[in-house]
N, C-alpha and C positions, 0 to 999 in steps of 0.2 A: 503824516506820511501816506502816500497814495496803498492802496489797497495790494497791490500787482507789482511792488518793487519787494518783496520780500522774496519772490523769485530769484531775484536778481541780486541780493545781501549773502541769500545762502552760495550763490554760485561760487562764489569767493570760496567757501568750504569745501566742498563738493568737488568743484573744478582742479582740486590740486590735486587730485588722484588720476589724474591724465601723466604726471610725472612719469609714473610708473615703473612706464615699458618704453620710454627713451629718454629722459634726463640722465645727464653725467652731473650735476651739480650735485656734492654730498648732502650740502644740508638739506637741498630742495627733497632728495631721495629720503635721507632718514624722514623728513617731514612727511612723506608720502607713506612709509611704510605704516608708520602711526596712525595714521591718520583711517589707512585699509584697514588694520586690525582694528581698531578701536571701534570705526562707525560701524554698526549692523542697523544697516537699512530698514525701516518698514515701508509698506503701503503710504503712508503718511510721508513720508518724504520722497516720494515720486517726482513733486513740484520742484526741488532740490537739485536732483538728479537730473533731472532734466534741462537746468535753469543754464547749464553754459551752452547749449544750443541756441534757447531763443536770444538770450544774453548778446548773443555773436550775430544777430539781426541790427542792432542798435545802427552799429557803424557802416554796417553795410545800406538802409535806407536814407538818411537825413544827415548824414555826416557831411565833411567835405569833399565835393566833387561825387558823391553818392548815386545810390540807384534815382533818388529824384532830379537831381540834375541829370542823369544818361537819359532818363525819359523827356522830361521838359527842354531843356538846351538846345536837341537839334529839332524840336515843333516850333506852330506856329503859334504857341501863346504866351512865352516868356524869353527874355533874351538877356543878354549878358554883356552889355557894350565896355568899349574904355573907356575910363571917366577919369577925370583930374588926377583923381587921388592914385590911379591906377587901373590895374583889372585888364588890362591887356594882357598880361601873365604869359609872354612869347606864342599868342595866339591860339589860345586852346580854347578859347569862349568861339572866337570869329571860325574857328576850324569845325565845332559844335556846332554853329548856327548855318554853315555853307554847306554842310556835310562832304566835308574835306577832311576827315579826321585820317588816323595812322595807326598801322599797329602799335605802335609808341604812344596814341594819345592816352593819357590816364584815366579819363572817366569810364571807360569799357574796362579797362583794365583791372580795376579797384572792384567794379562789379564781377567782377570773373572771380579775381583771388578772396575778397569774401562772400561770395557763394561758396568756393571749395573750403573756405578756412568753416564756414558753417559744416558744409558735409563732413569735413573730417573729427569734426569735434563729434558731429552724431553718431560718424562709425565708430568711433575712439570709446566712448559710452559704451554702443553696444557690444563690442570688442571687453570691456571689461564684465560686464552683464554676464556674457558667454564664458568669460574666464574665471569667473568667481570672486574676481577682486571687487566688485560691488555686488557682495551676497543676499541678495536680493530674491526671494519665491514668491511672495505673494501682490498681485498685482503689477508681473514682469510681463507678461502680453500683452496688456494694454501698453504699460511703459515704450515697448519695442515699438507698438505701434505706433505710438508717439512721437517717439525719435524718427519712424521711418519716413511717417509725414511732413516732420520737419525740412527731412535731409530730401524729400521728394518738393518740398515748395524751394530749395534753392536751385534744384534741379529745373523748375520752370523758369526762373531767373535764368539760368543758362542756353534753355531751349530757343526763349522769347529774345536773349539779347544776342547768342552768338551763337544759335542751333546747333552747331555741330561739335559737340564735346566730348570728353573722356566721360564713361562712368563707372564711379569707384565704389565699391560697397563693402570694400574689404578692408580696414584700417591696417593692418600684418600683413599685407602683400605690399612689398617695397619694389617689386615690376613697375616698368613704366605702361601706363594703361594704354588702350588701344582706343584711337576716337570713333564717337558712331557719329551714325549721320543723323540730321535733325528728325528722322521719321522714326528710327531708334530711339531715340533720346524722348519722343512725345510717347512711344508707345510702354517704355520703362517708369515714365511718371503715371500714365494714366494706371496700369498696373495696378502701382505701387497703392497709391490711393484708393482702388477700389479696394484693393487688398484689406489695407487696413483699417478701413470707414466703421464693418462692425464694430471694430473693439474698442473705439474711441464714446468717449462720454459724449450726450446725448445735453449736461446741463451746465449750460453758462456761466450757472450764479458762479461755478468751482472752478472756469477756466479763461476766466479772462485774461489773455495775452499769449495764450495756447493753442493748440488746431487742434481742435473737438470736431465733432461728428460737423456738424454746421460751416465750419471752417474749411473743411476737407471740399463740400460739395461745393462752395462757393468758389473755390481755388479748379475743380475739378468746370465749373461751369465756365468761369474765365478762360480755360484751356476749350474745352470746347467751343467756346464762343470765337476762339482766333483758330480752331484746327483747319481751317482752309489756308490763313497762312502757313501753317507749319506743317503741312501734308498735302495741301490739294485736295481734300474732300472733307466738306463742310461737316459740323454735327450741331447742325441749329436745334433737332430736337430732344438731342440727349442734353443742351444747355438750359431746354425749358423743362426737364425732368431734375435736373437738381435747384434750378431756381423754385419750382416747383412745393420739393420736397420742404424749403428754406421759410416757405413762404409760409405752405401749413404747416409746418410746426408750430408757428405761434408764438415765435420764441423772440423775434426779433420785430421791431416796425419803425417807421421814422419817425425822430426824434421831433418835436412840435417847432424847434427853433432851429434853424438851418447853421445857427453859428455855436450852437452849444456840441457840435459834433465836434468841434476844432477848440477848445475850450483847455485850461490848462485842469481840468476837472473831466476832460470827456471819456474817463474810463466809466462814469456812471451813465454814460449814455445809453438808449434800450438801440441806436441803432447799427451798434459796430461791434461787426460776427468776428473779425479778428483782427488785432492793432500789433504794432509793435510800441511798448510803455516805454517815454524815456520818463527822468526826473531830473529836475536842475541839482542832485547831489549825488544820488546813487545810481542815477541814470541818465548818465547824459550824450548829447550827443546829437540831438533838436537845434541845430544853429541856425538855420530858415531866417530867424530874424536876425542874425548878424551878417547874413550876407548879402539880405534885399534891401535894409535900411541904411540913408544917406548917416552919417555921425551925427551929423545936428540932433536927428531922432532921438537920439539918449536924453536930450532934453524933456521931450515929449512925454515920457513911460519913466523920466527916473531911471534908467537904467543905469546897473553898475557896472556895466562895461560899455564899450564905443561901438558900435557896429561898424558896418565896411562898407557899405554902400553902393552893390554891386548889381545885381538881377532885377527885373523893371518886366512888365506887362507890353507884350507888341501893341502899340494902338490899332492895328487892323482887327486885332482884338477884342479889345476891348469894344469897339465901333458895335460887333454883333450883337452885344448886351441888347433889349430892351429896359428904356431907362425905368420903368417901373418893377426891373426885377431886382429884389432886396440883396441877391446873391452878388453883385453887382459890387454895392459897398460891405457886405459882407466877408470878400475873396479881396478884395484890393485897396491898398490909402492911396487916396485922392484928395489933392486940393492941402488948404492951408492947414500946417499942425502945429498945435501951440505947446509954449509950454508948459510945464504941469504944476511949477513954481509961480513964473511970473507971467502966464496967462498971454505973453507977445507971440507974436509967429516965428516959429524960428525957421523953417521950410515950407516951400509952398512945392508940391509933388504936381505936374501937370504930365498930359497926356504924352503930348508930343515926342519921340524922338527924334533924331537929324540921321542918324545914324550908327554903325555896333563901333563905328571907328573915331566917331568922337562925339562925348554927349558930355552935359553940364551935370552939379551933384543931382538936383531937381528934377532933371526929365526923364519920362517913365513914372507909371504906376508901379506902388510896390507891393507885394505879397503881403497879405495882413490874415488872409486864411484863420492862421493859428493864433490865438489871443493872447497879446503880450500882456503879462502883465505886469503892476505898475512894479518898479524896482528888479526888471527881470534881468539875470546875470544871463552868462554868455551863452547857455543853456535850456533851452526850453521845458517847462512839465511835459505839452502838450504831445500826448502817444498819438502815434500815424496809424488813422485806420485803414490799412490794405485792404481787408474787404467793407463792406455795410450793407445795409438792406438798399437802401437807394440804386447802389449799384446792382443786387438781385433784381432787383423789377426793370430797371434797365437792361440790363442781359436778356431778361426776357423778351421787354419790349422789342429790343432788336431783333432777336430771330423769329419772335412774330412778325414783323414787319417784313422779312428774307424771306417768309415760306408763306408770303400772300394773305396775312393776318392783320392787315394793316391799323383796321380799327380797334382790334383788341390791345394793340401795339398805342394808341394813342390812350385808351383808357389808363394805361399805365403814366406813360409820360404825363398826363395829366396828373396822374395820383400825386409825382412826384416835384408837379410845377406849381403845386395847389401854396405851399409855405410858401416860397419863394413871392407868390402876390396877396398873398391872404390880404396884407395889411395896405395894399398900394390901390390893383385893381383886378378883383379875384374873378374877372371874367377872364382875364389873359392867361389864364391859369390853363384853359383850356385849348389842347389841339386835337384836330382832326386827322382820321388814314389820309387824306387828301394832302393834308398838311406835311404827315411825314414824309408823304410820294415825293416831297417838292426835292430842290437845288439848296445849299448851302448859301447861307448869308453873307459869310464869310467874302469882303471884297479882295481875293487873292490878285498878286502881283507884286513887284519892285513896288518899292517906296523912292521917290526920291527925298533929298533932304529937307526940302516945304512939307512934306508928309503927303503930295500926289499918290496916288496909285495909277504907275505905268501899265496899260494895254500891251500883249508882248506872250512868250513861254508861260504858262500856267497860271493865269492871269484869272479872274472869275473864276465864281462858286455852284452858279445854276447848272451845271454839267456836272455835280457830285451825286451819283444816283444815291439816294437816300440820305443826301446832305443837311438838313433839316435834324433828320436824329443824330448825325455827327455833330452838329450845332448842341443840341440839347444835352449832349455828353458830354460837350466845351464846358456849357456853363454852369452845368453841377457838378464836376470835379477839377477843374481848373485848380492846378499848382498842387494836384494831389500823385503825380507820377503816372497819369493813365495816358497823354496824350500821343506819345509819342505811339504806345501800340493802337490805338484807336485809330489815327490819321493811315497808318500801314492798312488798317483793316478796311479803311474806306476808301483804299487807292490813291492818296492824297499824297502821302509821304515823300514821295519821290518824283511827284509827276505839275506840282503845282509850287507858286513864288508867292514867298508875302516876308515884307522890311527888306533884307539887303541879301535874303537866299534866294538862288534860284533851280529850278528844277536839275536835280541830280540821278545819278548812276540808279537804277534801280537793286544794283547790288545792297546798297548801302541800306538796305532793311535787316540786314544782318550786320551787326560791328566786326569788326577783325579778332581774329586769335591773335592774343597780346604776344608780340615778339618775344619779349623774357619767355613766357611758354612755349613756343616754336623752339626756342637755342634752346631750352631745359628735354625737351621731348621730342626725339626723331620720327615716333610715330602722329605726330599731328602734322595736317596737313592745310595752310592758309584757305581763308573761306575765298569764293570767286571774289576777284575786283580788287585785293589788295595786294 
């Protein structure tokens, strides 16, 4: 059993004390009542108490139709076509990809309601904390603080995907809340987290799958690193003050093998500051490989269930790789895969698509990111690391690079490009300020169905000012959920064409307030453009 799922065994216990103060089911109540008198908490069970918060992350990152699909689906590195078996799903992939989506689309939507179903479970907690039904003294400031970082990292979920939201900190106030505007909303997260950075633990070995001191800053640097989108005035160097702080501590460095991050074993990794753990028993909820692998795949890995064979790599994409970068076959299968019985090929995965409207099982690269492993059910081990060191020294690098530091900006990305060729050709490891200065690689524009790239709206990369480091943030987190805010950040998002999108609304850097929320709450108000 993984280290980091006993968090998530106790929630089971722990979480039925949420009954409380609104269940009408008798048995669940007398259940609950027992359950309050009986357990007197210590210090030692903190991790308990806490474990239906992070718990309530699982579904909300890697599930279906998840926070990684709302970030990958409408960029330009993975796509979602119709294929034989299906996957046209009345156009909610093709709606993703054109950025034509609706308050009705459900991938915004399912990000909205478990961000709030998170905050409410943290207020719910501290709601009982304050009320005594979890009689709890010693080691309750830290705890609160705990909680509050939680419930403040769903709050960036919301900032990031739909800025302008209600905020609830109150679980016992049954008013319908009032919405702030995204400038609001950034400056109650930032807040919050400075807030409670002291009281939080400082040592990892005790919080893996938790937002510890470390956790806070990197989440706090990430915010920083986009506050020009979400306010209009940059903080490039309060995001090199907590990368900073990340960095000497000492605590964290990158892991010597680029694919042992993604590993169904990568909770032992030295390079990942905060993950969310699944397990293929007690935590599940890691589907990634059932929804990018063709069925034949099951052959491949043994698998005991079929996968769906859905999500695929844009070849415009993939094109940007240099073929000597290990990250390459690392992040994607390609080519022929056999199988694991009788050694024949049973799919051959090529580059090529025609199009999201009609594609063969085969075409497209799939997601291999995450290491299946052999016999793997429908459920992945492999924990999502949201932050990492890699990405610390990248955050830096960037805002070195924005405030005229270009070559310190490159020592970095080199730090981080160094595995990626060790073993191929460890001079390409290396770039220069000059290098970063450059255009993006990236051959944007329409695809037609021979795999052309039409000249036309948003077409080329060399006009991406500091497209180069946009690149090198492609291809070290690729299918990790960063792309979609990165391309926003580098003015890409809405303003350039690659496969079958073409340049859209610049609204659409914010998703819609989901209509079910609009009919439920008179005081929200639809964001512009929907």
């Amino acid at each position: 059993m993984k280290k980091n799922i006993t968090i998530y065994m106790l929630a089971a216990t722990i979480g039925a004390t949420g009954f409380i103060s609104s269940c009408t089911d008798l048995d669940e109540e007398v259940y609950s009542e027992v359950l309050a008198t009986s357990f007197q908490p210590t210090e030692r069970d903190i991790p308990a108490i806490i474990a239906p918060v992070y718990a309530s992350f699982r579904g909300l990152m890697m599930g279906w139709q998840g926070y990684l699909d709302l970030q990958e689906e409408p960029a330009d590195a993975i796509v979602t076509p119709a294929r034989p078996n299906g996957w046209y799903d009345g156009g909610t992939y093709l709606r993703m990809h054109t950025h034509t989506w609706t308050p009705l689309q459900w991938q915004p939507t399912n990000t909205w309601q478990s961000a709030y179903r998170s905050i409410t479970t943290a207020n719910r907690v501290m709601a009982q904390l304050e009320a005594g039904t979890i009689p709890i003294e010693s080691g309750r400031e830290a705890l609160e603080a705990e909680l509050k970082a939680a419930r403040a990292f769903a709050y960036y979920l919301l900032l990031d995907n739909h800025g302008n939201v209600p905020i609830v900190t109150d679980y016992l106030d049954e008013s319908l809340p009032e919405q702030k505007t995204r400038q609001e909303v950034y400056d109650f997260v930032v807040t919050e987290l400075l807030t409670v950075m002291p009281l939080l633990s400082e040592d990892p070995s005790s919080t893996y799958g938790q937002l510890n001191k470390w956790g806070v800053k990197a989440l706090l640097a990430k915010i920083y690193l986009n506050a020009g989108v979400y306010t209009g005035a940059p903080q490039w160097e309060k995001a090199i003050e907590q990368c900073n702080d990340i960095i000497n501590s000492g605590y964290y460095s990158l892991d010597p093998n680029y694919s042992d991050v993604f590993t169904y074993t990568n909770h032992n990794s030295p390079e990942i500051i905060f993950a969310v753990p699944y397990d293929e028993i007690y935590g599940t909820g890691n589907s990634t490989h059932m929804k990018t692998l063709d069925p034949l795949s099951r052959f491949v890995y043994s698998m005991q269930a079929g996968p769906w064979g859905g999500n695929a790599a844009v070849p415009q994409f993939i094109d940007t790789y240099d073929e000597d970068d290990s990250r390459l076959e690392d992040t994607w299968i390609m080519g022929p895969q056999q199988s694991a019985t009788t050694g024949e090929v049973v799919i051959n995965y090529v580059k090529h698509l025609p199009s999201i409207a009609a594609t063969q099982s085969n075409q497209g690269f799939r997601i291999g990111k995450y290491e299946i492993k052999e016999g793997a059910t429908g459920s992945l081990d492999n924990d999502y690391p949201m932050f990492r060191y890699a990405d610390v020294l990248l955050m830096k690098a960037e805002s070195l690079l924005r405030t005229g530091r270009a070559d310190e900006a490159a020592e970095l990305v080199t730090q981080v490009r160094e595995r990626a060729f060790r073993n191929t050709d460890p001079a390409k490891a290396v770039v220069t300020g000059a290098d970063l200065m450059q255009g993006s690689t990236y051959a944007y524009g329409l695809q037609d169905e021979d795999g052309n790239i039409l000249s036309g709206p948003g077409s080329g990369g060399e006009d991406i000012q500091f497209g180069r480091m946009l690149d090198e943030l492609g291809w070290e987190f690729a299918a990790e959920a960063h792309r979609r805010q990165d391309l926003i950040r580098f003015g890409v998002f809405t303003t350039k064409a690659w496969f079958n999108h073409m340049p859209s609304d610049p609204t659409k850097i914010l998703f819609p307030i989901p209509e079910a929320e609009l009919n439920k709450n008179p005081n929200l108000t639809q964001n512009p453009g929907y």
